[in-house]
N, C-alpha and C positions, 0 to 999 in steps of 0.2 A: 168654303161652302161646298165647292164640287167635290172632295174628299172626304166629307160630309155625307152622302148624298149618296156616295159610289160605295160605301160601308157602313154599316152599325157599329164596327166595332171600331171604338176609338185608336190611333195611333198609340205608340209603346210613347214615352216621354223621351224627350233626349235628355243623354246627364249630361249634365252642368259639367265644366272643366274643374278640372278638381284645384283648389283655393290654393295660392302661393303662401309659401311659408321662408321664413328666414332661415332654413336647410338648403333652398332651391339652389342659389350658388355654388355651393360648397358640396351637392352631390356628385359631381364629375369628379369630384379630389378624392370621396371616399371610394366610390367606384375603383378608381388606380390603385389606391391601397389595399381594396381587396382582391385584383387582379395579382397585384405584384407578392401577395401573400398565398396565393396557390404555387409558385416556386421558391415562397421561403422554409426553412427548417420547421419543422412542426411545433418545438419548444417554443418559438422565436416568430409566431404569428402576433398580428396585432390584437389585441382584446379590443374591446368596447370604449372603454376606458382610458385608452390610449390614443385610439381613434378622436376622442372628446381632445382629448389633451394637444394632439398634433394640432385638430381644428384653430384651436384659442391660442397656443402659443405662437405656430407657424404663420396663420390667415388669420388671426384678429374674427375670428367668426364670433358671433355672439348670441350663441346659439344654448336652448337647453338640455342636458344631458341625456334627457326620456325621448327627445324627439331625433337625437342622432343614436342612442337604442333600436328604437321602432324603427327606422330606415334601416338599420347595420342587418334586423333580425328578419324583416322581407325580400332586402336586396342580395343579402351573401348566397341564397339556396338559386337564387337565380344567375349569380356569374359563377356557381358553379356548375350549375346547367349547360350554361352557355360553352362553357371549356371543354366540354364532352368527358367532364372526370367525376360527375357526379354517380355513384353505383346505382343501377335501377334492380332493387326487388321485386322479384316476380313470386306469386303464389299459385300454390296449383290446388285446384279445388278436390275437395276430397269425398271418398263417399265410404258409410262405416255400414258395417252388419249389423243385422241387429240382433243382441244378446253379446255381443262381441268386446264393446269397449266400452273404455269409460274416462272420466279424467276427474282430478281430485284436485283439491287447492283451498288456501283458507285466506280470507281477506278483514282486514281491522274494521271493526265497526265500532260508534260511539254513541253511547247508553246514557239515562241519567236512573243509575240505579240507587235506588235509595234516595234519592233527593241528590246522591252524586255524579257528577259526570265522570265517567269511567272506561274506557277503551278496551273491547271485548274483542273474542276473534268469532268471526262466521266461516265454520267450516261448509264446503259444498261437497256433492258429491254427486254426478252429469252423467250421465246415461248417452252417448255419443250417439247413437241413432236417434234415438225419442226425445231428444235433449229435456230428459225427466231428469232436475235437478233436488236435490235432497238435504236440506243445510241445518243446521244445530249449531247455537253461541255456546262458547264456552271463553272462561276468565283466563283462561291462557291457551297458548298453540304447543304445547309442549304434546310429549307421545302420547301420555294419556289421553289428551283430546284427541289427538289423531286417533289412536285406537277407537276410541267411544264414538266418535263422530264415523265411524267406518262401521260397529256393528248397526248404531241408529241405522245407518243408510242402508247395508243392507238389506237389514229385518224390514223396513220398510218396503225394500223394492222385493224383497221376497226371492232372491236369488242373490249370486254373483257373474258376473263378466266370465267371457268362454277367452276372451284374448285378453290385451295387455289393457293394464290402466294407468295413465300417463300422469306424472306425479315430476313437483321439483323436487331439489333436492335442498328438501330441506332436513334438520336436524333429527328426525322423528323419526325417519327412516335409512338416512346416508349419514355412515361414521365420515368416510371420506371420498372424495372425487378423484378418480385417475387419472392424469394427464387431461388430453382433449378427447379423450374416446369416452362410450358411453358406460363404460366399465364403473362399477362403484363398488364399494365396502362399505354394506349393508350393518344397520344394528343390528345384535343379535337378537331382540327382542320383537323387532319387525320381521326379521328370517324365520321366527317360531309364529308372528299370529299371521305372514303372509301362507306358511303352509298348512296352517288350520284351515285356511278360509279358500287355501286354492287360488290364491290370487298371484298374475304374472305381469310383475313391477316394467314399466318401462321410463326412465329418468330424461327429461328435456334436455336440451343445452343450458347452462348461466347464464345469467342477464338475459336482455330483453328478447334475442333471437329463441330462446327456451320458451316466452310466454307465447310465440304465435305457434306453437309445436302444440300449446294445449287452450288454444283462443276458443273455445267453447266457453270452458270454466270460467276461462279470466273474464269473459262477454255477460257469461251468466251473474256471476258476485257482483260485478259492475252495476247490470239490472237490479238484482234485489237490492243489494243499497240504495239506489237511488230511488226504487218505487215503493218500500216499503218502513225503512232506516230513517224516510224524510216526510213531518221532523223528527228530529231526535226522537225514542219512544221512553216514557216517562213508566219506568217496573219497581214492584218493591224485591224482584228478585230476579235469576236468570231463569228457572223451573215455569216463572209467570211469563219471561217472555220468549220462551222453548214453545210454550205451546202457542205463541201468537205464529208465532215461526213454520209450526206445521200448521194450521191456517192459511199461513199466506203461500205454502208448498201448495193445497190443495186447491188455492183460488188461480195458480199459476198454469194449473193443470189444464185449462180450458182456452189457452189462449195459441195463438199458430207461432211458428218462428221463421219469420222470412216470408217468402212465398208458397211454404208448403200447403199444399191442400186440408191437411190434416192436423186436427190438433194435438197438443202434446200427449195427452191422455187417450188419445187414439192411437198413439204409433207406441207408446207404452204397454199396452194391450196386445199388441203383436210382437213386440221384445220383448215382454216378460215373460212368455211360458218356454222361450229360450234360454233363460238364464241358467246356470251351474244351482241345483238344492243348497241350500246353509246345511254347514254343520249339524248334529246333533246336538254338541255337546258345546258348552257356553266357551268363550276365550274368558281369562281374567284378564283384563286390562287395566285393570289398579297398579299402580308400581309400589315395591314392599321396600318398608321399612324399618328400620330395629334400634331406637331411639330409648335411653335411659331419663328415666323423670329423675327430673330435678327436685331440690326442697323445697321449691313454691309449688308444685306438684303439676309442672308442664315439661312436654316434649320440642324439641325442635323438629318442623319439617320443613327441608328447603329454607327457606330466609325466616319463616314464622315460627310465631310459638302458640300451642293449644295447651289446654287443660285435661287432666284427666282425673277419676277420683284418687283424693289423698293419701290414702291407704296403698298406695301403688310408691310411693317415694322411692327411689332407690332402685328399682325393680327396670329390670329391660321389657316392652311390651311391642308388639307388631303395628307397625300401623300400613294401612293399605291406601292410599293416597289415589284419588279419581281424579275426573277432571274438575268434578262440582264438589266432592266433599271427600271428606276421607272420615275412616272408621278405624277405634283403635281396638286390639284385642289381647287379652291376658288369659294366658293360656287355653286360646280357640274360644272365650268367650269374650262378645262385643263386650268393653266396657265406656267407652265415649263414640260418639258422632258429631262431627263437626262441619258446619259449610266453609269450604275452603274460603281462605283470605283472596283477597286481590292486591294488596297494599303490598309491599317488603317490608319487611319488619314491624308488622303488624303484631300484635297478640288476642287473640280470641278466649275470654274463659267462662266456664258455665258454672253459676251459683252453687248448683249442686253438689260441684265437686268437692266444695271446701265446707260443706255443711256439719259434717263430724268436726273436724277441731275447732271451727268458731262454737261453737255449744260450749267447748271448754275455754275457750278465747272469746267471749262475747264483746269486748272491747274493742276487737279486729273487725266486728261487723260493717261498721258506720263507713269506714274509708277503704272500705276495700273495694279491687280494682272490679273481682266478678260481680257486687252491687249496683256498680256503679253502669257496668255492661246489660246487667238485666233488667235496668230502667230505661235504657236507652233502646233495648230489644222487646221493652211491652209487658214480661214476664213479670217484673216489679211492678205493682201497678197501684196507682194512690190511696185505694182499698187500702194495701198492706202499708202503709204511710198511716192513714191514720188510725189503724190498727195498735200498731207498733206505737205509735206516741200517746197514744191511751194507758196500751200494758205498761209501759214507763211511767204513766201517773198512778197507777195504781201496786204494780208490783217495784217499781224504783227502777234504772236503768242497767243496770246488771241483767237482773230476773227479766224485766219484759222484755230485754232483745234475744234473751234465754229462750221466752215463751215465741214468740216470733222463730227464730230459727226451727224450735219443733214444727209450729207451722207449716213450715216452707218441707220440712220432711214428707209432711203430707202427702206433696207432689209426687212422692218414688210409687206411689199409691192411688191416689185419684186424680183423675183429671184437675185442667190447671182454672178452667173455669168452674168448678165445684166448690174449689177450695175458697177462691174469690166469693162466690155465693155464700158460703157459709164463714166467708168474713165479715161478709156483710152484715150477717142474719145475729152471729153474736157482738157484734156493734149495736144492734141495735138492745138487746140486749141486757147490753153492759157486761158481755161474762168474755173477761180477759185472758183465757185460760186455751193453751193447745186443745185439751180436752172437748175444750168446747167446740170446736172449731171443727175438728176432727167427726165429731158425733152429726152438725149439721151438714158438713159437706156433702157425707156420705147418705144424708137423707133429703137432697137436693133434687135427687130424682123423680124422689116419687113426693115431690112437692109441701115433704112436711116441715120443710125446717124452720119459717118462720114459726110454727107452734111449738115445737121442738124448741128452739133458743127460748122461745117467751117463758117456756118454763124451769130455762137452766139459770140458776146461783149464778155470782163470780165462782164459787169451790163446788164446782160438780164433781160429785161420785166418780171417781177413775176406776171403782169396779166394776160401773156402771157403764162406762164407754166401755171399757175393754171388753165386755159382753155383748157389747153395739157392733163395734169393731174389732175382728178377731185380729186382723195384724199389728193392732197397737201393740202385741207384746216384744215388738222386734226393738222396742226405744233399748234397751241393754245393750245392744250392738252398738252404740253409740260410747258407748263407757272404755275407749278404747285410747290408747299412749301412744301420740304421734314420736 
């Protein structure tokens, strides 16, 4: 009552002795064995495992595996404490310029992209004074991310770094490591975009002693993962979840780091009219490549295979390979785009490209692999389903998947939801005919084509369209011998 009385503030609780367990004997035994293993051979220490085993063979202990774990793994840092041979690291704090430096690094992060869960990398890019970090996913860590992930960041911060930016060594930029110095053999393709960009590499130690050389970065990835990655984020692509990504850059911008006075977006604003100008002139950061189509009419890149169109079989064409997609070219002109795979051995192919020889192979349509792609990607879409099984009741299966494929030509032409309108519009109808199809999409705009289909035939005038549509006359380019 009188300690009551002489306080408001209630006393702290005593703890409780802490609960005996069927270890408690037999910890003075593992004790010795950890002692007498600070002067055994280093091969030739006791594991865990062993420890368990000495217990139950030698002392009849009867004891469970996890609970002479959990002692081995709190008690060993403490007899080695005790022996005065435990190493103590010391850090020494540091203070950066500002405009000065910066540190670079990429950390795994896990997506459900697509309806799939799929392991992306999150490049960062840290601003050592303003700790203004700058990050972009991409499907791989390969150079091309590295590069791309490095103009993003820049162009963003609207300069570059006056001093070094600390970087591991990873493959993207170190062919090799020399001995234990900090010496390296640089890609060559890293030595051409560091000297466009004016940027002076400085490479960590390996392993763990390297990651506190750039404990910003490694501090910062940590943060965005866990405050923005959790949960998982649910994208139907990486383009949708790039832009969440600078969102959550610019929501980061407001918050302090540590006990600074100042927010990020405050000390940023005094770094950056320090930084080195960008370039003028663009880097390419695509990696090139010189790939022969095959007679299914795809290229190999890296582990996958794309499509390209048909009419290229045989032929060597360029393809430039991103970190999100690559583009292919025949002779300086684009002729496919593709969003990179994620998968190994994956194949990606676009409908279009095989649209000349199924016209003449209409029988290849039904099981083929790029149909079966462009239903699964939205492009094919139930419209042309019952489109297509109409013109096969009316024109027989041959001809209507004949007249369907013209269809689908459409596309090189008008948009993809036009086409779908004016498949609708002659469904309803009833005129089973490209022609027809062709004549409503193209007047979907300006909202005629339900009147328009009402008053087309099944056998609409094709001199008729072609005067409606001046590039129907391009169907002859199809008349061609794979």
């Amino acid at each position: 009552m009188q300690r009551a009385l002489d306080s408001a503030w209630p006393e702290p609780r005593k703890k409780l002795p802490p609960r005996a367990t069927a270890l408690d004997s037999y910890k003075p035994v593992i004790d010795e064995i950890l002692r007498a293993d600070l002067d055994a051979p280093r091969k030739q220490r006791h594991t865990v495992i062993r420890i368990f085993h000495r217990l139950v063979e030698e002392h009849g202990a009867e004891v469970s595996y996890g609970i002479v774990r959990y002692y081995v793994a709190a008690r060993k840092p403490e007899i080695l404490a005790a022996s005065g041979r435990a190493p103590q690291e010391a850090f020494v704090p540091q203070t950066h310029q500002p405009g000065h430096e910066a540190e670079v690094d990429f950390g795994d992060v896990t997506v459900r992209l697509g309806g799939e869960l799929v392991t992306c990398y999150l490049f960062s890019f840290r601003l050592s004074y303003s700790g203004k970090a700058v990050h972009r996913v991409f499907a791989s860590c390969g150079q091309e991310a590295f590069f791309e992930g490095h103009v993003h960041a820049l162009r963003t911060l609207g300069g570059v770094p006056r001093s070094k930016v600390r970087y591991d060594n990873l493959k993207a930029a170190v062919a090799r490591v020399l001995g234990l110095s900090r010496a390296r053999v640089e890609a060559d393709r890293w030595i051409a975009f560091k000297s466009h960009y004016g940027i002076e590499s400085f490479y960590c130690r390996p392993g763990i002693e390297g990651a506190h050389e750039k404990g910003g970065v490694e501090g910062m990835i940590g943060y965005f993962r866990r405050n923005h990655f959790v949960p998982v984020p649910e994208v139907a692509s990486l383009a949708e979840l790039n832009e969440m990504v600078e969102q959550w850059d610019r929501q980061d911008d407001a918050r302090r780091i540590g006990a600074r006075s100042k927010t990020v977006a405050e000390c940023l604003a005094l770094e950056q009219p320090l930084l080195m100008p960008l370039p003028e002139e663009p880097f390419e950061t695509g990696r090139l490549f010189t790939p022969r189509v095959d007679r299914y009419g795809q290229i190999p890149v890296r582990t996958n295979r794309y499509s390209v169109p048909i009419r290229l079989i045989g032929k060597r064409v360029r393809v430039v390979l991103h970190a999100s997609h690559l583009v292919v070219y025949d002779q300086n002109v684009e002729v496919a785009r593709h969003e990179r795979l994620i998968a190994k051995g994956a194949v990606r192919l676009e409908l279009d490209h095989y649209l000349e020889v199924l016209v003449r192979k209409p029988g290849a349509f039904p099981g083929s692999t790029a149909l079966e792609q462009a239903r699964s990607a939205g492009k094919f879409t139930p419209v042309h389903d019952v489109w297509w099984a109409q013109a096969r009741k009316v024109h027989g299966e041959r001809d209507g998947t004949r007249a369907l494929i013209e269809v689908l030509l459409l596309g090189r032409h008008l948009p993809h939801e036009h086409i779908v309108a004016g498949l609708a519009a002659a469904l309803r109808a009833g005129a089973m005919t490209a022609d027809a199809v062709a004549l409503t999409s193209s007047c979907t705009v300006s909202g005629e084509a339900s009147r328009i289909a009402a008053g087309l035939g099944v056998h609409s005038c094709r001199a008729d369209v072609r005067s409606a549509v001046c590039w129907w006359d391009s169907r002859p380019a199809m008349a061609w011998t794979v």
